[in-house]
C-alpha positions as CSV (number, residue, x, y, z in Angstrom):
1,X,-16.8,-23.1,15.4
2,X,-13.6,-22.5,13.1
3,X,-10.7,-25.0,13.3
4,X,-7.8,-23.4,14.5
5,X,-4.7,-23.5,12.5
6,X,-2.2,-26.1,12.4
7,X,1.0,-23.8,11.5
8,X,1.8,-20.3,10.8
9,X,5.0,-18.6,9.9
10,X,6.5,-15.6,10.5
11,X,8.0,-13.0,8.4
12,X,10.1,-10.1,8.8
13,X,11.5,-8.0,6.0
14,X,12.4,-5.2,3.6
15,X,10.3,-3.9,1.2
16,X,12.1,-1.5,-1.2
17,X,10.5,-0.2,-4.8
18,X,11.4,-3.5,-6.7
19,X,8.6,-6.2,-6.1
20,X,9.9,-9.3,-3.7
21,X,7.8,-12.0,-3.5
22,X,6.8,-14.1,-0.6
23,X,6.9,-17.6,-0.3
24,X,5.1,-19.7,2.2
25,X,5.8,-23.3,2.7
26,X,2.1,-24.0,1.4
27,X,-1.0,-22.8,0.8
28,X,-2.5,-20.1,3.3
29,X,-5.7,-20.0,5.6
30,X,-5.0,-16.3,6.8
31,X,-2.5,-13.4,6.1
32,X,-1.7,-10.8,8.4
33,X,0.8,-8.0,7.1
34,X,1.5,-4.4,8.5
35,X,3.8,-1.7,7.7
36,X,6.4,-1.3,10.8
37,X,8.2,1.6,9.6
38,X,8.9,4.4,11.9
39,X,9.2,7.0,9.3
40,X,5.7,8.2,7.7
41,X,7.5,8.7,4.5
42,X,6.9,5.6,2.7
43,X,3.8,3.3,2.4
44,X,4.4,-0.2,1.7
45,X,2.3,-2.1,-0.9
46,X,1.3,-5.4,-0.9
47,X,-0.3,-7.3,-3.7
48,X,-2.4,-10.6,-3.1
49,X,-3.0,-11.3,-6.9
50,X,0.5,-12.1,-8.1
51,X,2.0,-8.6,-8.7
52,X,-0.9,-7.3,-10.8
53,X,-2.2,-4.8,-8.5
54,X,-1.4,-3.3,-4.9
55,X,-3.1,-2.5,-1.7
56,X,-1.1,0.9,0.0
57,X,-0.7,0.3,3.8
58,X,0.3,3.5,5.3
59,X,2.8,3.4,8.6
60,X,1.8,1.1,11.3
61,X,-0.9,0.1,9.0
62,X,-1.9,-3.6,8.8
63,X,-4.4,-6.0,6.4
64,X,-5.6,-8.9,7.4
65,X,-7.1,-11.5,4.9
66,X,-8.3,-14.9,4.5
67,X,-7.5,-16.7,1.3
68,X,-5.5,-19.7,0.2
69,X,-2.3,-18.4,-1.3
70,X,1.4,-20.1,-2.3
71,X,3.0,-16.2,-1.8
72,X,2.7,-12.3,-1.7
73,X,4.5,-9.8,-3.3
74,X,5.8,-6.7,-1.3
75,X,7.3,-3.0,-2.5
76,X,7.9,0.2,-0.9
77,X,6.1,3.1,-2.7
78,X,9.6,4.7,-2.2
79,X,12.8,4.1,-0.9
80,X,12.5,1.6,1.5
81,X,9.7,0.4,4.1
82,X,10.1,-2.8,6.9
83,X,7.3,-4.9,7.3
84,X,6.2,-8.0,9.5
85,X,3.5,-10.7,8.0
86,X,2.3,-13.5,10.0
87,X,0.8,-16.5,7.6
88,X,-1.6,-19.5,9.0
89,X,-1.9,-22.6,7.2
90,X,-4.6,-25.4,7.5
């Protein structure tokens, strides 16, 4: 059986074309982010490698992933897009 998770933390924010990183108060166990936007017009982008490359997530679109991370970087493929993430830590 998995352990369960001894914190997480919430996040809510907005992403707009200029990268923003995300800082958690330590290293990860699981990230959950979606794209909360009511408009379909923008997608936000997410990038789990330190700004190097992106993952698109289209309105009400969400990722989940499991891997042990200090942060996140966020952007809006235009204009601006909110988001929610949910981080668990060990």
């Amino acid at each position: 059986m998995a352990a369960i998770p001894k914190a997480a933390e919430h996040f809510n924010g907005t992403a707009t074309t200029t990268p923003a990183e995300i800082t958690f108060t330590g290293p990860s166990r699981s990230i959950f982010i979606q794209n909360t936007a009511v408009s379909a017009a923008n997608d936000l982008q997410v990038s789990f490698d330190g700004g190097s490359t992106y993952k698109s997530l289209k309105r009400l679109a969400a990722v989940s992933i499991e891997v042990k991370l200090n942060s996140i970087f966020v952007r809006s493929s235009a204009g601006s897009v909110a988001y929610e993430s949910v981080v668990t830590h060990d």
